[in-house]
TORKOL-4160 file (C-alpha; in steps of 0.2 Angstrom, whole numbers, padded with zeros to 4 digits, m for minus):
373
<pt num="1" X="m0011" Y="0080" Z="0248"/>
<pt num="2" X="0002" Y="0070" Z="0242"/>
<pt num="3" X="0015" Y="0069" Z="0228"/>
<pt num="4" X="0007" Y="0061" Z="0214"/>
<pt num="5" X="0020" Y="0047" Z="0207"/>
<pt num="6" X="0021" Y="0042" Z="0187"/>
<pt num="7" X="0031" Y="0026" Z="0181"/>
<pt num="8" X="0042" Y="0029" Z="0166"/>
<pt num="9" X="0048" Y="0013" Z="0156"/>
<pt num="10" X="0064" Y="0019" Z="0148"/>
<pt num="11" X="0069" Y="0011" Z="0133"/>
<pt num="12" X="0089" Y="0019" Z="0126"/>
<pt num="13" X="0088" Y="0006" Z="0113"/>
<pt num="14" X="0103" Y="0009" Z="0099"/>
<pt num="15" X="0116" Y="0020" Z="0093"/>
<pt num="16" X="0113" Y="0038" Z="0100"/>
<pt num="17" X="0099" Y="0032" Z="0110"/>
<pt num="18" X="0109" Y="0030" Z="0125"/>
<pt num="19" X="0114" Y="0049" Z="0122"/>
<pt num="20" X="0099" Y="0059" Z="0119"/>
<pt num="21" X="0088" Y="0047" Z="0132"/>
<pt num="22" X="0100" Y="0053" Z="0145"/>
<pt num="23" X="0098" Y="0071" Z="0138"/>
<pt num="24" X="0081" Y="0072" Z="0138"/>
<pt num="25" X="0078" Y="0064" Z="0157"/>
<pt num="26" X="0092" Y="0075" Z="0162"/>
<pt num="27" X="0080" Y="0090" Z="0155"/>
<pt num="28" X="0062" Y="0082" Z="0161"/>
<pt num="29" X="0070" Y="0081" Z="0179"/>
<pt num="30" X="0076" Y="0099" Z="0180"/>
<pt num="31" X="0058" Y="0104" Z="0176"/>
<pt num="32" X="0052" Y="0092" Z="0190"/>
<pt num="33" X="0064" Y="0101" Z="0201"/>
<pt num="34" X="0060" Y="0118" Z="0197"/>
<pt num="35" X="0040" Y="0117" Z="0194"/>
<pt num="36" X="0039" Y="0102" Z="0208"/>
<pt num="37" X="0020" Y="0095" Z="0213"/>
<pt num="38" X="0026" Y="0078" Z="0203"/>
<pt num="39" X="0038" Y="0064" Z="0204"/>
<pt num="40" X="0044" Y="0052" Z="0191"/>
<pt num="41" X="0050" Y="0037" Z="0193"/>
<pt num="42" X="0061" Y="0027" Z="0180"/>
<pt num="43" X="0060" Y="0010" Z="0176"/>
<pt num="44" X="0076" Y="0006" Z="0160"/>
<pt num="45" X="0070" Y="m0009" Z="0149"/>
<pt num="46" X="0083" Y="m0017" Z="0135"/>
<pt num="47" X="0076" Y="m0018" Z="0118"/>
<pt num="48" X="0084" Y="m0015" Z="0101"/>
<pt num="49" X="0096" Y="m0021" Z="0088"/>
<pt num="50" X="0112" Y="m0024" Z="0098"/>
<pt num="51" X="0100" Y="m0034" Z="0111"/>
<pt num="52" X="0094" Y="m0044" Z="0096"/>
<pt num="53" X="0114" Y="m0048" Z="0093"/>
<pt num="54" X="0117" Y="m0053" Z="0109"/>
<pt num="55" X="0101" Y="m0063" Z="0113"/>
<pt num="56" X="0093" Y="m0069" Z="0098"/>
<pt num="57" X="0078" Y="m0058" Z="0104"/>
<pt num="58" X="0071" Y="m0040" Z="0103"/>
<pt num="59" X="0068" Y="m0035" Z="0117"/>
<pt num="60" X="0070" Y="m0043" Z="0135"/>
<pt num="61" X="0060" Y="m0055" Z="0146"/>
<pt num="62" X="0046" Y="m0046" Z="0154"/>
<pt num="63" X="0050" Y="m0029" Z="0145"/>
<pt num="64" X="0034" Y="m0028" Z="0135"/>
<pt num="65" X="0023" Y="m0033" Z="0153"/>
<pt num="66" X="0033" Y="m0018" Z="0160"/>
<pt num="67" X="0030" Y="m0006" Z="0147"/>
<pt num="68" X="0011" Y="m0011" Z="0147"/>
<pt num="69" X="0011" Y="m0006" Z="0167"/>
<pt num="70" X="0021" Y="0012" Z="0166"/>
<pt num="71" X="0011" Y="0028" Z="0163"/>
<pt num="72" X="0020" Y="0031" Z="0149"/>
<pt num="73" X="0035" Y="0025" Z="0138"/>
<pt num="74" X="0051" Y="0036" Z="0135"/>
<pt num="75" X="0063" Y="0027" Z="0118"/>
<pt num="76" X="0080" Y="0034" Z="0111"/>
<pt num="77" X="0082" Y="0024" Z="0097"/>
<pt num="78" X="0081" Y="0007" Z="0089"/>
<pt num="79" X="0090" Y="m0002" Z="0074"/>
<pt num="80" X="0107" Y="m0005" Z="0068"/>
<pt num="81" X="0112" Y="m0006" Z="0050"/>
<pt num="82" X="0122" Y="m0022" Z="0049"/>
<pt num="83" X="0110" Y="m0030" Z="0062"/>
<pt num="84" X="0095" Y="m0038" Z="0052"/>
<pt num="85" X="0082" Y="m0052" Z="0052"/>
<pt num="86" X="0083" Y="m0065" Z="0038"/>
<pt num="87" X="0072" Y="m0058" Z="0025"/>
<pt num="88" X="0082" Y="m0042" Z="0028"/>
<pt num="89" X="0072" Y="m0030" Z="0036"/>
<pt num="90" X="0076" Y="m0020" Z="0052"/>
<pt num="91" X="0075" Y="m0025" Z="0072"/>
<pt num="92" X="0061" Y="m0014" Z="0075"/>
<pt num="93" X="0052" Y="m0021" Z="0094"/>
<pt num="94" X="0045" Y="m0005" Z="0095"/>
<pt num="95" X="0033" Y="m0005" Z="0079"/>
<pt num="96" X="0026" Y="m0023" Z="0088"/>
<pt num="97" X="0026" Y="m0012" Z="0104"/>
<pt num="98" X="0016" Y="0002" Z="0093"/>
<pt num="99" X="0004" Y="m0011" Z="0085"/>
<pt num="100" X="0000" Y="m0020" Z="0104"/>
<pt num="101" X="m0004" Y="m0005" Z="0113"/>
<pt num="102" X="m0014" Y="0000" Z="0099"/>
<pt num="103" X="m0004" Y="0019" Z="0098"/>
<pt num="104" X="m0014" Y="0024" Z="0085"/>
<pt num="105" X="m0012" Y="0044" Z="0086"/>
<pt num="106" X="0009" Y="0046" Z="0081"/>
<pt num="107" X="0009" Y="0065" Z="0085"/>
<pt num="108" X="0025" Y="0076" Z="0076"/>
<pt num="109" X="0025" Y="0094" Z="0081"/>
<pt num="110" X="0034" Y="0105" Z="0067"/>
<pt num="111" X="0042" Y="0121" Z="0073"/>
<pt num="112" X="0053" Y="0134" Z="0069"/>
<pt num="113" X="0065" Y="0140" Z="0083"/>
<pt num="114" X="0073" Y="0159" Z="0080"/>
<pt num="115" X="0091" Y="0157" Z="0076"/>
<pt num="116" X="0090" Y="0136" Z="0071"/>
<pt num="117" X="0092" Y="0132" Z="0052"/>
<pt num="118" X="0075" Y="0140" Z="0041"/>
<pt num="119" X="0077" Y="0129" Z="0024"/>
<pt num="120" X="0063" Y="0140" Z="0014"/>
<pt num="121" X="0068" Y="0159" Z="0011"/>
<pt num="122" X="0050" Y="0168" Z="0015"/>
<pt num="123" X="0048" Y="0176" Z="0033"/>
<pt num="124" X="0033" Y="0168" Z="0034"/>
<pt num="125" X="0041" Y="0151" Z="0037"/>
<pt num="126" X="0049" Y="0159" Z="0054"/>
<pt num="127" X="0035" Y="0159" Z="0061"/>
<pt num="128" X="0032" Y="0141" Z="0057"/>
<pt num="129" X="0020" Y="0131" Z="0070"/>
<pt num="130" X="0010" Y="0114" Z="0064"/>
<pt num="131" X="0007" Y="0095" Z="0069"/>
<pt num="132" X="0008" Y="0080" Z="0057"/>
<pt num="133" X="m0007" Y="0068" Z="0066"/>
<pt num="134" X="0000" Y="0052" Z="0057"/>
<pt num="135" X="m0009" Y="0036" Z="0061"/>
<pt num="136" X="0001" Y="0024" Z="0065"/>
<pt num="137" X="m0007" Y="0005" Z="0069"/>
<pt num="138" X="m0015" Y="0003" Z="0051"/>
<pt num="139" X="m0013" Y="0011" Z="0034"/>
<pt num="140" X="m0001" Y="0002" Z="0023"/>
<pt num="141" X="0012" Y="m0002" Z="0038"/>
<pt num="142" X="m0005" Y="m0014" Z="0042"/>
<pt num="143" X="0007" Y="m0024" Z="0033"/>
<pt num="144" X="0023" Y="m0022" Z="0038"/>
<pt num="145" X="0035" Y="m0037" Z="0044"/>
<pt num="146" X="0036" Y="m0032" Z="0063"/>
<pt num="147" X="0019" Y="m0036" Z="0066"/>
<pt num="148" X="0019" Y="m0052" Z="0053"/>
<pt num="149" X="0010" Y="m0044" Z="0036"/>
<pt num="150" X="0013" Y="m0042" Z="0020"/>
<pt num="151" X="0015" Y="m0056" Z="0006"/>
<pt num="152" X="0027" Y="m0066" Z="m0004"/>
<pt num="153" X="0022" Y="m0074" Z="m0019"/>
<pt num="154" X="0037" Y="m0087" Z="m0022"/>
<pt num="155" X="0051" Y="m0073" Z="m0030"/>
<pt num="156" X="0039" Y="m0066" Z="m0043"/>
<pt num="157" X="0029" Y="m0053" Z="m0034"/>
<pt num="158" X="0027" Y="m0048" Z="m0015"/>
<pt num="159" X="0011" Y="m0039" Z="m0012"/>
<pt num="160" X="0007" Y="m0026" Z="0005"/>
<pt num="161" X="m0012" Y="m0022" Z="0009"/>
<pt num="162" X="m0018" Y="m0004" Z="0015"/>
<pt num="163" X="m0030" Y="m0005" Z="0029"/>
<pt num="164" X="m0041" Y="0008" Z="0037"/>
<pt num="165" X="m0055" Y="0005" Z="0050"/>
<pt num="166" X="m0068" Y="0014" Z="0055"/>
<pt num="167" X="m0066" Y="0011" Z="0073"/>
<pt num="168" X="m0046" Y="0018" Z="0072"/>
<pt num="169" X="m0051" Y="0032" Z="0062"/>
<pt num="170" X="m0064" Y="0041" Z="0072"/>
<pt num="171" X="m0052" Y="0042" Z="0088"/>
<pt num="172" X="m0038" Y="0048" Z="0076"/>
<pt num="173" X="m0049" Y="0061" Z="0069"/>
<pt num="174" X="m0056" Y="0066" Z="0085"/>
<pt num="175" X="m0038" Y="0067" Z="0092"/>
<pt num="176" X="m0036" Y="0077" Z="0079"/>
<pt num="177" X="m0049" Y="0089" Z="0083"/>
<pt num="178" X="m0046" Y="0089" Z="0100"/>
<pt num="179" X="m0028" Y="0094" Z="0096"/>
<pt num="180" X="m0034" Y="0109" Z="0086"/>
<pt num="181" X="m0045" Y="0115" Z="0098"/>
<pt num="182" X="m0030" Y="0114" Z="0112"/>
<pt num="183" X="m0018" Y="0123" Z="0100"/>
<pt num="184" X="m0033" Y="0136" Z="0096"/>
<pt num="185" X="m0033" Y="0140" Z="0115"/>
<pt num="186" X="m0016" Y="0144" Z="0114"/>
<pt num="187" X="m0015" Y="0158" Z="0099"/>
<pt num="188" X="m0014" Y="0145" Z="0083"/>
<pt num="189" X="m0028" Y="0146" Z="0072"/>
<pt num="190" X="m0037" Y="0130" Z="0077"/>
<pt num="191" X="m0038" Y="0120" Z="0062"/>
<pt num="192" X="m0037" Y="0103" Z="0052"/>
<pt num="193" X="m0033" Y="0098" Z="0036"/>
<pt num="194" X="m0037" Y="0080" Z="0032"/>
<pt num="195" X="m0023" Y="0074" Z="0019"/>
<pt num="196" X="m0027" Y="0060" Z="0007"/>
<pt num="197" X="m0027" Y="0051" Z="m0008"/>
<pt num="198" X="m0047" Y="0051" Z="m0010"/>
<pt num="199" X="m0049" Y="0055" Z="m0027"/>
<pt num="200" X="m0040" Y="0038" Z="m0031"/>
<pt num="201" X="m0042" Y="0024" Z="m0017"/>
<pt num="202" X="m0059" Y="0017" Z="m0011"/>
<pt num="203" X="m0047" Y="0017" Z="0007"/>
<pt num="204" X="m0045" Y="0035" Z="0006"/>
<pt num="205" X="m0061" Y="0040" Z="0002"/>
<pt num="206" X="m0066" Y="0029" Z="0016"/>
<pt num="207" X="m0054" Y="0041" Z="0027"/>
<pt num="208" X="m0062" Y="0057" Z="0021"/>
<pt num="209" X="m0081" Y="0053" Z="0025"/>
<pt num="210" X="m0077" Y="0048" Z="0042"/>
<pt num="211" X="m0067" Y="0063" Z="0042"/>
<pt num="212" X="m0082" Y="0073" Z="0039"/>
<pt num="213" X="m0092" Y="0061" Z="0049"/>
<pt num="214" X="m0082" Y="0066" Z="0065"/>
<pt num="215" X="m0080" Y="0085" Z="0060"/>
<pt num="216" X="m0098" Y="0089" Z="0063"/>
<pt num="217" X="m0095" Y="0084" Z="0082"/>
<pt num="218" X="m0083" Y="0098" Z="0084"/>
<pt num="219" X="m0091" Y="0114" Z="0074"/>
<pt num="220" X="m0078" Y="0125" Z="0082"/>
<pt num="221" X="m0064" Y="0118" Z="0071"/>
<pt num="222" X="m0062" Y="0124" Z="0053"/>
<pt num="223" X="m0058" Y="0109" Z="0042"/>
<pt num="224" X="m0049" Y="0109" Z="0024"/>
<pt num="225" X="m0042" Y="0095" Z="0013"/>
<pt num="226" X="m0029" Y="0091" Z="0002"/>
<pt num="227" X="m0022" Y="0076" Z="m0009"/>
<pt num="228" X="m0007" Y="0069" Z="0001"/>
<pt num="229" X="0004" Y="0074" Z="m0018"/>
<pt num="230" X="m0004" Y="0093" Z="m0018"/>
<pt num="231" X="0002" Y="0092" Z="0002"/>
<pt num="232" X="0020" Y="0088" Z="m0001"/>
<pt num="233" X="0021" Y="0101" Z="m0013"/>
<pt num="234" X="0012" Y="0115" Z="m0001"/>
<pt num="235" X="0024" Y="0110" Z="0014"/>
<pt num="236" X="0038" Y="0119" Z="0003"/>
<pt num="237" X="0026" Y="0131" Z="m0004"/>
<pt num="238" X="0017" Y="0138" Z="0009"/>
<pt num="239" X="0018" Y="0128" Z="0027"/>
<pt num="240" X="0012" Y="0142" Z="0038"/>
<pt num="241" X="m0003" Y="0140" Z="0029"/>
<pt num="242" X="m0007" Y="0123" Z="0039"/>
<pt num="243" X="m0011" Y="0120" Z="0057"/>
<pt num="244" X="m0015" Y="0100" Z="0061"/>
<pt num="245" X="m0013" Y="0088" Z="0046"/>
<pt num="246" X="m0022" Y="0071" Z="0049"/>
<pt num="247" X="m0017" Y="0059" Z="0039"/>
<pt num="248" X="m0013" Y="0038" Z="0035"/>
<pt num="249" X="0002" Y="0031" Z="0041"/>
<pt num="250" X="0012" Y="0029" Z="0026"/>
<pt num="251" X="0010" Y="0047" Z="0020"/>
<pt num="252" X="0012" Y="0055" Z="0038"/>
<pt num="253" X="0031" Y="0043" Z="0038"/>
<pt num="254" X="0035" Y="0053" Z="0023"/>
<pt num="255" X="0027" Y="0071" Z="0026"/>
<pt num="256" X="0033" Y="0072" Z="0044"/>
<pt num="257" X="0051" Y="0068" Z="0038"/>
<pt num="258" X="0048" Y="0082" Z="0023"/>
<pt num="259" X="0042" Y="0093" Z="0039"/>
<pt num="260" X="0056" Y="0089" Z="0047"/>
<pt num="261" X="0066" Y="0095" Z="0036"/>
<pt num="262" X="0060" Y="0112" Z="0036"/>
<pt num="263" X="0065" Y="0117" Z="0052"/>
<pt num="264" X="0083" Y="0111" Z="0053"/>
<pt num="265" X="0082" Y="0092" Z="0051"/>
<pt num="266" X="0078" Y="0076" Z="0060"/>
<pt num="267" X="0087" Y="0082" Z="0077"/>
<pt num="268" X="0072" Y="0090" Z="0081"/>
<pt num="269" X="0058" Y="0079" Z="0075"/>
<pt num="270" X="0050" Y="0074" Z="0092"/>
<pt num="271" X="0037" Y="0063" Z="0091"/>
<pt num="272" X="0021" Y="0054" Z="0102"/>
<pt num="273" X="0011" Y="0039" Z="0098"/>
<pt num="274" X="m0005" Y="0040" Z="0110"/>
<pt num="275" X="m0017" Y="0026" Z="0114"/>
<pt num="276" X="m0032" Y="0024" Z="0123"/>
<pt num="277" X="m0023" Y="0018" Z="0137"/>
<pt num="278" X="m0004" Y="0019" Z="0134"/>
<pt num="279" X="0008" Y="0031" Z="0126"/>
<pt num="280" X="0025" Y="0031" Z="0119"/>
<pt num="281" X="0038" Y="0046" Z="0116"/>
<pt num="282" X="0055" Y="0046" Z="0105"/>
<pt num="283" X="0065" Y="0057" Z="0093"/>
<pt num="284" X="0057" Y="0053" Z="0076"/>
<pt num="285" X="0077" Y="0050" Z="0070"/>
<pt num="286" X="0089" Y="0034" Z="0069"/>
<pt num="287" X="0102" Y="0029" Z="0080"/>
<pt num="288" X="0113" Y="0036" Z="0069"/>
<pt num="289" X="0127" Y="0023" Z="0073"/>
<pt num="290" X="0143" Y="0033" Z="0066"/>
<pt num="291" X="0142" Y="0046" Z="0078"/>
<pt num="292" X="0137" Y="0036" Z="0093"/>
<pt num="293" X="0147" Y="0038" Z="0110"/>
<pt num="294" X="0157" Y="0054" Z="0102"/>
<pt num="295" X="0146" Y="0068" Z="0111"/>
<pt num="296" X="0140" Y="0074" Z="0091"/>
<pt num="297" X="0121" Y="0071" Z="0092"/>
<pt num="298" X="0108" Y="0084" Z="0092"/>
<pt num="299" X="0098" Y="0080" Z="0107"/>
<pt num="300" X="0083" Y="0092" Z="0103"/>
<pt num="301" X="0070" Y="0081" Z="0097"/>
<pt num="302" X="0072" Y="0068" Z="0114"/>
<pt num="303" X="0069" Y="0082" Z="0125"/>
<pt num="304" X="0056" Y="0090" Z="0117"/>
<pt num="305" X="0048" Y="0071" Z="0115"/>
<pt num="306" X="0050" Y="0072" Z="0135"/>
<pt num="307" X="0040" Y="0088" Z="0135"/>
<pt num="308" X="0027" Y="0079" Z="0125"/>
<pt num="309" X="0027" Y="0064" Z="0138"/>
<pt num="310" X="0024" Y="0079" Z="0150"/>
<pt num="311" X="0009" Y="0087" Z="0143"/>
<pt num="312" X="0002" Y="0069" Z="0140"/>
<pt num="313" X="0003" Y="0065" Z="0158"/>
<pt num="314" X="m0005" Y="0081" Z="0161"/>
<pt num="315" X="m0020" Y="0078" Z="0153"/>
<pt num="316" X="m0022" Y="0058" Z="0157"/>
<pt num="317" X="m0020" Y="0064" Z="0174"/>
<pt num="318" X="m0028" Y="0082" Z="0174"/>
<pt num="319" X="m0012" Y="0089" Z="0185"/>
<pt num="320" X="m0006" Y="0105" Z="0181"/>
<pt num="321" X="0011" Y="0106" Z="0188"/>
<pt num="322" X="0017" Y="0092" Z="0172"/>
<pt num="323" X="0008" Y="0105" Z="0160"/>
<pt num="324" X="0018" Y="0120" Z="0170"/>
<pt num="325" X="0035" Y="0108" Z="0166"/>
<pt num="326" X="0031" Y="0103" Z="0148"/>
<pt num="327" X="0029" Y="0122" Z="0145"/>
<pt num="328" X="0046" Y="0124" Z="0154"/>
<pt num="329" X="0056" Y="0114" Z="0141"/>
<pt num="330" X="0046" Y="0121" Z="0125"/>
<pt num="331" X="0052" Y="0140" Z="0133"/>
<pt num="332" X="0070" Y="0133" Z="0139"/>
<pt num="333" X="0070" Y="0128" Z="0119"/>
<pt num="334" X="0065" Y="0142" Z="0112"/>
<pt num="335" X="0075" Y="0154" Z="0122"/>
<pt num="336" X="0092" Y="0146" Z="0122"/>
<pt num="337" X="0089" Y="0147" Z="0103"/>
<pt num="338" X="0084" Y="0166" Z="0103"/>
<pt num="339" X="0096" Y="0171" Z="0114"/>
<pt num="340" X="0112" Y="0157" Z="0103"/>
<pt num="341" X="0115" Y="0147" Z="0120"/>
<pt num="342" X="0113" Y="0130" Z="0111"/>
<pt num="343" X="0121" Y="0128" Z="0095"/>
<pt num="344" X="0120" Y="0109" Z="0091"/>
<pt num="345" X="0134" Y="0104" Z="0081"/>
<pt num="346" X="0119" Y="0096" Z="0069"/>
<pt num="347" X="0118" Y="0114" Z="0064"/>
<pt num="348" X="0136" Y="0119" Z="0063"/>
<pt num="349" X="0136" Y="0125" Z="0080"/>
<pt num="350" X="0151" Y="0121" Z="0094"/>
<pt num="351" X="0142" Y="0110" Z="0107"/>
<pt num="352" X="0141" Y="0093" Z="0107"/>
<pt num="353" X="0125" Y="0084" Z="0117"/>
<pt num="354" X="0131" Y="0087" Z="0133"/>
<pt num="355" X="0133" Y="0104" Z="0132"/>
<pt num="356" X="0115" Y="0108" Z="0124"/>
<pt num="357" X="0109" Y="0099" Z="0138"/>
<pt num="358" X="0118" Y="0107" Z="0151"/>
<pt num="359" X="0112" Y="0124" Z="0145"/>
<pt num="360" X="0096" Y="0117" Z="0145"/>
<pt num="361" X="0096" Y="0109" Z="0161"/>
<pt num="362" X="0103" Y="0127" Z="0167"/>
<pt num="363" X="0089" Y="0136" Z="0156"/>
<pt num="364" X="0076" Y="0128" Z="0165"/>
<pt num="365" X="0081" Y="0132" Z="0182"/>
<pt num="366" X="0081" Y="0146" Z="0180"/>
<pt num="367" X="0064" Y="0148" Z="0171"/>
<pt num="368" X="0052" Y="0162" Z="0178"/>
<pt num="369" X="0040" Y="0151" Z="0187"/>
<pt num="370" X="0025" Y="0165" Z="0180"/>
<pt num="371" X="0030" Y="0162" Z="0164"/>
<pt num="372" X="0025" Y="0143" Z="0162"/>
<pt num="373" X="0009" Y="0143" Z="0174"/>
């Protein structure tokens, strides 16, 4: 039988981008090499603010056809400060890019690695394990300016419209059951909650009843709610009480960065935004253009988002050996955290991002094969 191949468009984008996309394939190729039984092939796209400076455009000729034809698309990081549209919002191809594939399922695990920075003093948050299911096509970013919404009444009043459909709904709910059920299979409590604003919008409440709708499909999985306000306050009060939160856009931007947070900080908010067809993988953080080129950023959240596009492809393609390796990198994490061989300097550590992912790269390797399969 032979190999089977997957195309990767590679986006580095802006600022750190460059850095922590070269991490994370540096990591994603020593899993490949050590769990084998797949091949990757990469395919480097230029899109991004300093693109947009040089060219007057986004991204380049032909990128977004490419991107459309890859199995799956890896990004860095998009958006420069000083580099704007007119009206004075960012250079962002990659919300068009979100709104065009229709990546509706923005996927941003939250975890607590031994030895990494635990913001909230109760043991219980060591033990820290849950997903933030934001939808990421409609909500109120329906309206943002990358995708030509919103309104501007003369210089009086500017107005932004919250959209939720019934057909993007159901798949983001059933994602989210399905998610639950997978993590349920691997020792977390299987579990939604659907967070919302329901007592309130006619949209919200809209949200909920095809929540409930789409639970009764999957009586295996416990369901709960909770107002999107009462939800900000529980993920400092008690986040290990949570498993998979689904929620709008708009509230999963803000609760995943709050998530994020928890654990230690943007540096290792990994993020996926899954389609029906196409997927997309990046470090949920900015490009972070002060510290760009100087070896200082935290390259954690890329290469898990590389472990994410793993297990992705392991499912479109029901091929073990890209589970076996996404479970590599989660482990190679965990364990150069328990055992302090990666301190990112993000953290006050001593290594800069070439040195996490060396010790990452070297984690891997040597990675007991049982232990991942």
């Amino acid at each position: 039988m032979s190999t089977p191949h997957f195309e990767i468009a590679v986006i580095k984008g802006d600022g750190i981008g460059v850095d922590v996309t070269d991490a994370a394939l540096a990591v994603v190729n020593a899993a490949q090499a050590r769990l084998g039984g797949f091949q990757l092939h990469y395919k480097e796209l230029e899109a991004g603010a300093a693109y947009f400076q040089r060219t007057g455009n986004d991204i380049a000729p032909g990128a977004q056809e490419a991107a459309a034809a890859a199995d799956a698309i890896f990004l860095g990081a998009i958006g420069l400060p000083a580099i704007r549209h007119a009206d004075g919002t960012e250079i962002s191809p990659h919300l068009r890019l979100r709104d065009e594939f229709q990546l509706y399922a923005g996927v941003r695990p939250v975890k607590q690695y031994p030895n990494a920075p635990q913001r909230l003093a109760d043991p219980r948050a060591a033990e820290l394990d849950l997903v933030i299911l934001r939808e990421s096509t409609e909500g109120l970013f329906f309206s943002c300016a990358a995708v030509g919404g919103g309104e501007l009444i003369g210089d009086s009043e500017a107005r932004d419209t919250l959209r939720i459909t019934r057909a993007t709904t159901e798949k983001l709910h059933d994602f989210a059951f399905k998610l639950a059920r997978k993590r349920k299979q691997r020792g977390s409590p299987g579990r939604v909650t659907c967070v919302d604003k329901a007592n309130v919008f006619r949209s919200m409440a809209f949200f909920r009843k095809i929540f409930d709708e789409r639970a009764a499909h999957f009586p295996d999985v416990a369901v709960d709610y909770n107002y999107v306000d009462a939800q900000a306050l529980d993920l400092v009060r008690q986040p290990w009480a949570f498993d998979v939160l689904v929620m709008e856009n708009m509230f999963g931007d803000i609760l995943s960065d709050l998530a994020g947070g928890l654990v230690g900080g943007m540096g290792m908010a990994a993020c996926a935004e899954i389609g029906d067809q196409h997927a997309l993988f990046q470090p949920a953080h900015g490009s972070a253009p002060d510290i760009m080129g100087q070896d200082k950023a935290n390259p954690l959240a890329a290469i898990l988002s590389g472990a994410l596009m793993l297990d992705y492809l392991a499912d479109r393609a029901d091929h073990p050996p890209l589970a076996a390796a996404a479970l590599a990198i989660e482990a190679a994490v965990e364990e150069g955290f328990a055992r302090e061989q990666i301190r990112p300097m993000e953290f006050g550590g001593d290594m800069g991002t070439k040195a996490v992912t060396a010790a990452l790269v070297a984690l891997v390797a040597s990675m007991p094969v049982a232990r991942v399969v």
